[in-house]
Structure formats: structure tokens, C-alpha cells
Backbone bond lengths (Angstrom), bond angles and torsions (degrees), N, CA, C in turn:
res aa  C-N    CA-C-N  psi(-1)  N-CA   C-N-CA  omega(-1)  CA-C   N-CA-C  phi
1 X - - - 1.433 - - 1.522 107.20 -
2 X 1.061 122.69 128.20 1.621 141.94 -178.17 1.484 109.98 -100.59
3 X 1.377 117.92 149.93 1.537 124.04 177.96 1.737 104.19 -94.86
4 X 1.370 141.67 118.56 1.016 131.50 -151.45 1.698 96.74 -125.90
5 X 1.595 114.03 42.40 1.186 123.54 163.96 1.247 97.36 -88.60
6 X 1.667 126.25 142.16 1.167 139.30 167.55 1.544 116.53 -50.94
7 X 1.691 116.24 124.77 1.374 138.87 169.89 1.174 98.98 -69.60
8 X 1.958 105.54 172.10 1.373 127.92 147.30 1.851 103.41 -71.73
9 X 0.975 111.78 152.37 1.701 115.62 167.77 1.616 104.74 -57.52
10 X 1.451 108.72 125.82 1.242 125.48 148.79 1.365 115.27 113.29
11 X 1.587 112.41 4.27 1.321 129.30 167.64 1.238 138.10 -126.12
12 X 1.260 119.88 138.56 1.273 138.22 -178.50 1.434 117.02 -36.16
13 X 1.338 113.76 139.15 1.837 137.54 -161.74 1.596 89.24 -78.63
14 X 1.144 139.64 129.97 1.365 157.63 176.17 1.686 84.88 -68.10
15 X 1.601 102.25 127.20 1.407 103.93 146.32 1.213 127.74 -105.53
16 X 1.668 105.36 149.73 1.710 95.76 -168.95 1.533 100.92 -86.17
17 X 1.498 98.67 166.49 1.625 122.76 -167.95 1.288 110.08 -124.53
18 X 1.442 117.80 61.83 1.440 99.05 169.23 1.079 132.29 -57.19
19 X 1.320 116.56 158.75 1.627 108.97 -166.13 1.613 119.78 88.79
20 X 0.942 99.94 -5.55 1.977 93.56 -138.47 1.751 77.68 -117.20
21 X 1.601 134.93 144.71 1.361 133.10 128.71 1.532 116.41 -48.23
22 X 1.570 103.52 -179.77 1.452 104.71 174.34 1.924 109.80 -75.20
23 X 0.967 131.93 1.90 1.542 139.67 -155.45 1.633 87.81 -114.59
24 X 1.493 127.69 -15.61 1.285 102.63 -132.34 1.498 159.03 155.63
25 X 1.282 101.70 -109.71 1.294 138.27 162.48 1.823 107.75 -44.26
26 X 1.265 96.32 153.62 1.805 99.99 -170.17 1.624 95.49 -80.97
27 X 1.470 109.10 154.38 1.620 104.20 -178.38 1.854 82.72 -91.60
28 X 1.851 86.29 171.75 0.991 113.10 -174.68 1.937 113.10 -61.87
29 X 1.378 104.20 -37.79 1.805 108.89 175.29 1.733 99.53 -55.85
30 X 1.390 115.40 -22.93 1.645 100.88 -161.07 1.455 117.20 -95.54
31 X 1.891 107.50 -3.41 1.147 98.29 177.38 1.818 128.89 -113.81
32 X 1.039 103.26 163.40 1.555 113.01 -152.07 1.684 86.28 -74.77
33 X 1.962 93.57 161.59 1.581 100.48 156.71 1.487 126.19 -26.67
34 X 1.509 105.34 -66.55 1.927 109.79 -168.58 1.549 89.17 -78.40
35 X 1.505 150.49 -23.20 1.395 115.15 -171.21 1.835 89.65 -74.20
36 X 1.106 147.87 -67.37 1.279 147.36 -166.43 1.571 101.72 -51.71
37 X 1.348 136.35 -39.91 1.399 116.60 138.59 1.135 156.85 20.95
38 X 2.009 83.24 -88.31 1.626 105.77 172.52 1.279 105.66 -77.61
39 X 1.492 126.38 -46.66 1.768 116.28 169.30 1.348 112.09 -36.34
40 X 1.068 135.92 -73.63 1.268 133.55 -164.92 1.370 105.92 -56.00
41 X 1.007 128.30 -47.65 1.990 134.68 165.88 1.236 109.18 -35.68
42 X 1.671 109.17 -50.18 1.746 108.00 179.06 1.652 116.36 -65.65
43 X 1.619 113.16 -66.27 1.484 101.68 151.77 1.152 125.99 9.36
44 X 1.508 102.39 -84.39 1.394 111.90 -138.69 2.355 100.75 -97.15
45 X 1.307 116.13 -21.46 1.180 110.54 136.34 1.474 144.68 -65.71
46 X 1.219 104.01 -18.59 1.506 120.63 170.41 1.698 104.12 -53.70
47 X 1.542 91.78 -70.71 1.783 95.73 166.27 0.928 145.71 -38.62
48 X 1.830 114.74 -39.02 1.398 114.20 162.68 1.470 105.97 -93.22
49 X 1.200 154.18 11.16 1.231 129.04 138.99 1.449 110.24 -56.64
50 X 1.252 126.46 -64.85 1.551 133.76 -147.92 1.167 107.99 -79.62
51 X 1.409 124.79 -44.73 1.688 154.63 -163.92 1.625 108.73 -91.79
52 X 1.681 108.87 -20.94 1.428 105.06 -157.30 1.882 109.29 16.00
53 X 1.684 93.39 76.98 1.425 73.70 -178.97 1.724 91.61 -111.89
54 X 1.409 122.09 171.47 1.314 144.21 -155.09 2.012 101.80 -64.92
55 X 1.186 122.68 89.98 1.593 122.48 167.40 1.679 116.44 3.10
56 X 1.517 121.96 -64.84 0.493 123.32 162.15 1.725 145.92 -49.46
57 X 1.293 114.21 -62.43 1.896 122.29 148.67 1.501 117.76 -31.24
58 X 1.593 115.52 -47.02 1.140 128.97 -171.80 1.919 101.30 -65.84
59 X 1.134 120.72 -45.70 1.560 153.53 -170.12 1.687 83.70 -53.57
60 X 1.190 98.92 -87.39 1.805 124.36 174.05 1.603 105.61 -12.85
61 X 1.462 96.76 -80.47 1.721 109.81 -175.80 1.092 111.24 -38.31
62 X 1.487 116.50 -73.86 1.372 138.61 -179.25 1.581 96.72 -33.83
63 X 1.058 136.49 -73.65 1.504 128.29 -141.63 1.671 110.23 -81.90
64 X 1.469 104.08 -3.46 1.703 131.90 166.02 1.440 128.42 -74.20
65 X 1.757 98.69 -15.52 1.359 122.01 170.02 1.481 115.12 -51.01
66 X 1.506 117.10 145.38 1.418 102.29 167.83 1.731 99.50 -84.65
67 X 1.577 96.13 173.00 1.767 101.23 -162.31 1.412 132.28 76.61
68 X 1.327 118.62 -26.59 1.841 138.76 176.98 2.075 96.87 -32.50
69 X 1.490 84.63 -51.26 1.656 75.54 -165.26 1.262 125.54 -86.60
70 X 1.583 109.69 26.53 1.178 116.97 -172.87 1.699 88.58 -118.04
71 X 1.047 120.70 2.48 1.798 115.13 -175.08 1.547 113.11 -114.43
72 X 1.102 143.23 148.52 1.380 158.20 172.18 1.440 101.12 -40.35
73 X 1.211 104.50 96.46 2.046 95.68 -175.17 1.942 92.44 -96.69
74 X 1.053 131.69 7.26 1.489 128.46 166.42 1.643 93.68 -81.07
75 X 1.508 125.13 -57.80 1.267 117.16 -174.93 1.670 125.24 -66.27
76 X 1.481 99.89 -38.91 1.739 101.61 177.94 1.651 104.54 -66.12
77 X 1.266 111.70 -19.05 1.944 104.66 172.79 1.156 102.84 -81.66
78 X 1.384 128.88 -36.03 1.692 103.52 172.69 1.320 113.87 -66.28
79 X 1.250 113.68 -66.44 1.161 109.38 172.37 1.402 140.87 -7.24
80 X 1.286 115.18 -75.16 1.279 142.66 150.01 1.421 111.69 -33.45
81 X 1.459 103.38 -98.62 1.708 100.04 -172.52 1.832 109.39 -57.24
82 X 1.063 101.58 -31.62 1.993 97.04 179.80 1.931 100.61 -52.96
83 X 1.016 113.87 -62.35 1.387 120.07 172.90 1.400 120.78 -27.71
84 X 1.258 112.92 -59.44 1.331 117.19 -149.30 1.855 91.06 -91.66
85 X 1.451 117.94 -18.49 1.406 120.23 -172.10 1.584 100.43 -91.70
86 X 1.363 110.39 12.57 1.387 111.55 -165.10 1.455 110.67 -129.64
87 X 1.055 85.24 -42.90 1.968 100.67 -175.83 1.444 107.52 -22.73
88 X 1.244 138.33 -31.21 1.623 112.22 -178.15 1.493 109.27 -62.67
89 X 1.240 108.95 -50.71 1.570 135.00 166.07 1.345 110.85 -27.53
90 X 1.243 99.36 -91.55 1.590 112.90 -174.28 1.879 101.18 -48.99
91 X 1.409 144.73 -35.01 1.147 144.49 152.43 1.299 111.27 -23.05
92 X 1.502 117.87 -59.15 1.362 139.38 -151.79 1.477 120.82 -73.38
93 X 1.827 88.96 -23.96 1.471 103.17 168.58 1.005 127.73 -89.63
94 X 1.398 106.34 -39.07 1.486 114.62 179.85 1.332 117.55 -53.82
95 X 1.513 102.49 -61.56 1.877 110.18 -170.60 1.491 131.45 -45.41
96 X 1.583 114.83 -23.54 1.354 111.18 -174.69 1.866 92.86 -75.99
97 X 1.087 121.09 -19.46 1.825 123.20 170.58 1.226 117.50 -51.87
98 X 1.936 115.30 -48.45 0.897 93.77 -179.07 1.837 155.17 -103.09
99 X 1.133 121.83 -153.78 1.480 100.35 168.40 1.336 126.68 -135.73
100 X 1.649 105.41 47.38 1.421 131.23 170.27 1.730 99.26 -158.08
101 X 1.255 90.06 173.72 1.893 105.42 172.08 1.438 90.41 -73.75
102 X 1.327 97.09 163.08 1.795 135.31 -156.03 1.585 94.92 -97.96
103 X 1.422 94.71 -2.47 1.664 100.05 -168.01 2.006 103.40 -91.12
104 X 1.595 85.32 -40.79 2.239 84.78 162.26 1.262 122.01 -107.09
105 X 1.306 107.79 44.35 1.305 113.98 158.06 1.665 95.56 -92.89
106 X 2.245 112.14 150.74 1.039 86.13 -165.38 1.749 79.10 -106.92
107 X 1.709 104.24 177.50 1.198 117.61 -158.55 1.494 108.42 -65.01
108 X 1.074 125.91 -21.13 1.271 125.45 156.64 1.028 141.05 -45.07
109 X 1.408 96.76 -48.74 1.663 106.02 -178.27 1.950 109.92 -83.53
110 X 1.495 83.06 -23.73 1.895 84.64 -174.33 1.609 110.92 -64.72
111 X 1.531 102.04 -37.08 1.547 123.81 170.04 1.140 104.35 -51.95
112 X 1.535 138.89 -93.76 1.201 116.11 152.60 1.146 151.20 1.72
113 X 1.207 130.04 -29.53 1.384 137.29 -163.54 1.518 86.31 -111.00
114 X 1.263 133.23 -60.13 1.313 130.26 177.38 2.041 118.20 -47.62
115 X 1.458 99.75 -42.19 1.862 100.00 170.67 1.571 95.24 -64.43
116 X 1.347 139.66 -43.53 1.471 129.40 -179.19 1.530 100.58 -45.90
117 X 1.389 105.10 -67.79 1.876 104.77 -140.49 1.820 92.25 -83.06
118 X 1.105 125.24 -17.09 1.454 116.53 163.96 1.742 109.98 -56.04
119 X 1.211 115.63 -56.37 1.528 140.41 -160.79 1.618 91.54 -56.44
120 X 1.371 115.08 -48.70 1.157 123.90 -150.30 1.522 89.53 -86.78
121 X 1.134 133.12 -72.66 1.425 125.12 170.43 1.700 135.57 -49.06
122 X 1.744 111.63 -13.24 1.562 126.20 168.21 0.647 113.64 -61.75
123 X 1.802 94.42 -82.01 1.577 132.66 -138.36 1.410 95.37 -97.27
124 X 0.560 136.07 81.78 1.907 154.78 102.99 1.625 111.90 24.58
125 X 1.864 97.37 -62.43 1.025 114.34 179.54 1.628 134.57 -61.49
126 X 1.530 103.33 -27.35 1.173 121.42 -167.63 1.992 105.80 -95.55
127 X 0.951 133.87 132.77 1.512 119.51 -167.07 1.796 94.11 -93.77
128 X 1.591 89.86 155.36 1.248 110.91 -174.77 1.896 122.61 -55.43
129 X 1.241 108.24 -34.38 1.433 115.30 163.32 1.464 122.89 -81.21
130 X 1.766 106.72 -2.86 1.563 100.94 172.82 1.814 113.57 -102.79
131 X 1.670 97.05 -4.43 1.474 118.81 170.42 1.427 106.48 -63.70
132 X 1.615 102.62 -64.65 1.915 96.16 -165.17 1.581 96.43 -68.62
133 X 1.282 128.48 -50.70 1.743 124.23 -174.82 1.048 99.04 -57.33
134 X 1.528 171.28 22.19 1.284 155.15 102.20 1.223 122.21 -51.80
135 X 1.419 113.99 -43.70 1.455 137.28 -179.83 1.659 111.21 -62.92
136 X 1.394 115.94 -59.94 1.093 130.14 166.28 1.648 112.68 -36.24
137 X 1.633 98.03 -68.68 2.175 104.26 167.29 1.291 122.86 -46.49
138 X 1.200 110.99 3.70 1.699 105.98 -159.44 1.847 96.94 -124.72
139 X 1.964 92.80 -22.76 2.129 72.96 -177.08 1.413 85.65 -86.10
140 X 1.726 133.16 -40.33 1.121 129.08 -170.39 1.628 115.39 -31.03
141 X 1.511 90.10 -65.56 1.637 95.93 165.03 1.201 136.84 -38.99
142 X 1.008 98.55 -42.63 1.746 97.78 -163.78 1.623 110.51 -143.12
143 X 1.290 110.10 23.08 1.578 129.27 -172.89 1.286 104.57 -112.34
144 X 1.136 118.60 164.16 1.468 137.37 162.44 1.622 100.58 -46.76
145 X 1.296 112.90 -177.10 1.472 147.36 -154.71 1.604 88.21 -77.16
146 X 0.990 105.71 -75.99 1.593 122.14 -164.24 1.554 113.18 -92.23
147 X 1.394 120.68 -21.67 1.410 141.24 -148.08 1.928 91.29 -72.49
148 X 1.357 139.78 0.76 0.962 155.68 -172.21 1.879 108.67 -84.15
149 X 1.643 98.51 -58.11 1.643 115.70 163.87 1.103 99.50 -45.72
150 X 1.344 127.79 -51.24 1.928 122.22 -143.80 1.512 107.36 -87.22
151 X 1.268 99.11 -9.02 1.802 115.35 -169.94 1.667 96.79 -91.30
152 X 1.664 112.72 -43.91 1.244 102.68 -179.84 1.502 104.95 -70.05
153 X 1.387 128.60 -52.76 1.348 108.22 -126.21 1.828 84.42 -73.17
154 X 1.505 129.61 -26.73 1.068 117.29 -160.03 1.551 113.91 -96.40
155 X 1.242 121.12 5.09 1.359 139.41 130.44 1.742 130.10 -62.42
156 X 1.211 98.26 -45.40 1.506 93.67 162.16 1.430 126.77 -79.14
157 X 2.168 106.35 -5.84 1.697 92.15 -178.94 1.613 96.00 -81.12
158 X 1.391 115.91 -13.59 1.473 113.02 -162.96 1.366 131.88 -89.17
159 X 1.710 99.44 -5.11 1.573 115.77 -169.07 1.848 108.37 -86.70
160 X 1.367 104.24 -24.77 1.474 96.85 170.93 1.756 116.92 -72.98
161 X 1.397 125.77 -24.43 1.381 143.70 -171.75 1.909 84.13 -85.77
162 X 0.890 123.28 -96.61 1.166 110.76 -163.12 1.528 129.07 -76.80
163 X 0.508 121.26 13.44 2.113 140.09 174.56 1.421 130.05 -151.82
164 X 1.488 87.55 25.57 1.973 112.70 179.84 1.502 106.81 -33.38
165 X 1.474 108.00 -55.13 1.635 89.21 -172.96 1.167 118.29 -73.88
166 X 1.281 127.15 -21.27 1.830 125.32 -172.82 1.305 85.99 -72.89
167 X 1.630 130.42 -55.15 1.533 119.07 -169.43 1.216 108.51 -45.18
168 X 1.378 107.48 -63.97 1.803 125.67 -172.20 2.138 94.98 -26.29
169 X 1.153 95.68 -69.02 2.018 124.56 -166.32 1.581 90.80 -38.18
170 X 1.319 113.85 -67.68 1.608 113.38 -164.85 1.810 113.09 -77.01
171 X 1.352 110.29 -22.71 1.710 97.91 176.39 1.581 106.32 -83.41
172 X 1.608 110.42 -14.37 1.654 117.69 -178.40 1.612 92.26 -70.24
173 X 1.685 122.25 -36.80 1.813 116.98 -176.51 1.071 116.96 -89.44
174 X 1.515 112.23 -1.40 1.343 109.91 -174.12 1.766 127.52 93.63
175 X 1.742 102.58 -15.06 1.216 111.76 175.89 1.638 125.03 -50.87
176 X 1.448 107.32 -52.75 1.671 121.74 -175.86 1.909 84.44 -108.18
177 X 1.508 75.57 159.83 1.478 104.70 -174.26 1.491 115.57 -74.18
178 X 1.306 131.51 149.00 1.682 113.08 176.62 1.540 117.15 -90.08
């Protein structure tokens, strides 16, 4: 679908984006229970990275948010508390990925990276290519410039180690890349 308001000469017809803000990013009507979820997960890990503030308080705030009750509060508690009960772990995976200390990664993206490798080791339920494409929406969102790449590539080194066979299944169809 094309926007068929008159251009300057020599450029391309704007396509519309439903769903989409002007940046982008999915509007708020387009996203599901667990994507509003994982927002609130990032939030509220954001805080205890930076804030080390108390699991609980953080729990509190968070669910005081406007929008809370429109998101998967079974998933933002795993999320959340799975994370933070995990974090040495989930650290442990991440770091051999990357290619600086864990210390300039920014809290966003580490947050992120932690809703991946939890998701990927939980949620069972959720498939491995709908892990990083959430993951991906979420540094876009609320990540740095670029901090979106750094989420994939070190999400994608991790999806064959922990979701080998779904990986294995989709590069055998051709879906994911080999």
C-alpha cells in the first residue's frame, strides 16, 4: 500500500506502516500481552542493573506502571525474577559473545540480552526466532543506535547452544540462516 499524496519529483511514494510509529517501532495497540511483558521486564531490570535496586520495590513500581495490566504479568515475573535469580548464569553465557567487558555493555542491551537467554532457556513455549525478533524490538526500542545489531548477533551466537534443535529444524527448511 502506497501513500498517494503528491511527492517532490523524483521520489519514492511513502509506504504506509501500519502498526509501525513514525521511528518504526510497533505502536502500543499492536503489541501482544508477552511483547508489553518483555517491556516492562526491561524497565524493571534496567533498574536493578544500574539502581541495584531491591527485586522486590522494583516488582512494586513496575506493576504501578500505567499499561501493566494490559501485559502478561505470569511472563514479566519470570522474566524479571528468573533474571535477576540467574544473572551469574545468564552473564556466563553471554560474555564469551562478546567483544568488550560486560562492564560497557549498556544496561539496556545487557537487560535485553538477559530476557533473550532466559526466554531461550524457559520458555519452551515461545520459538526461538520469536525470542531474538522480540529481543531485537526491544533494543531497537529502547536501545542505543546500533545496540539492536549487538543484541542480535549475540543472540544469534546463543540460539544454536541452547535451542539446537529448533535451530537445527529451520536451517534444515531453510528458514534461519546456516
Amino acid at each position: 500500500m502506497t501513500d498517494s499524496s503528491p511527492k517532490e519529483p523524483g521520489t519514492k511514494p511513502r509506504q504506509s506502516r501500519t502498526g509501525l510509529t513514525a521511528t518504526g517501532a510497533r505502536k502500543a495497540a499492536a503489541k501482544s500481552n508477552r511483547s508489553r511483558s518483555r517491556e516492562f521486564a526491561l524497565q524493571a531490570l534496567y533498574q536493578h542493573l544500574v539502581g541495584r535496586n531491591d527485586p522486590t520495590d522494583i516488582d512494586h513500581f513496575t506493576r504501578d506502571l500505567a499499561g501493566f495490566h494490559k501485559a502478561d504479568a505470569a511472563h514479566y515475573d519470570a522474566l524479571l525474577h528468573g533474571s535477576i535469580r540467574e544473572e551469574v548464569e545468564l552473564d556466563a553465557m553471554i560474555v564469551p559473545l562478546l567483544d568488550r567487558k560486560l562492564a560497557e555493555i549498556s544496561p539496556v542491551e545487557h537487560a535485553v540480552m538477559w530476557i533473550g537467554v532466559y526466554e531461550f532457556r524457559h520458555c519452551l513455549d515461545v520459538p526461538w526466532r520469536v525470542v531474538l525478533n522480540e529481543c531485537i524490538e526491544l533494543a531497537k526500542e529502547f536501545g542505543g543506535t546500533d545496540g539492536h545489531k549487538y543484541v542480535n548477533a549475540v543472540l544469534n551466537g546463543l540460539a544454536p547452544q541452547l535451542r539446537s534443535l529448533e535451530v537445527e529444524a529451520d536451517r534444515a527448511s531453510g528458514k534461519a540462516r546456516a
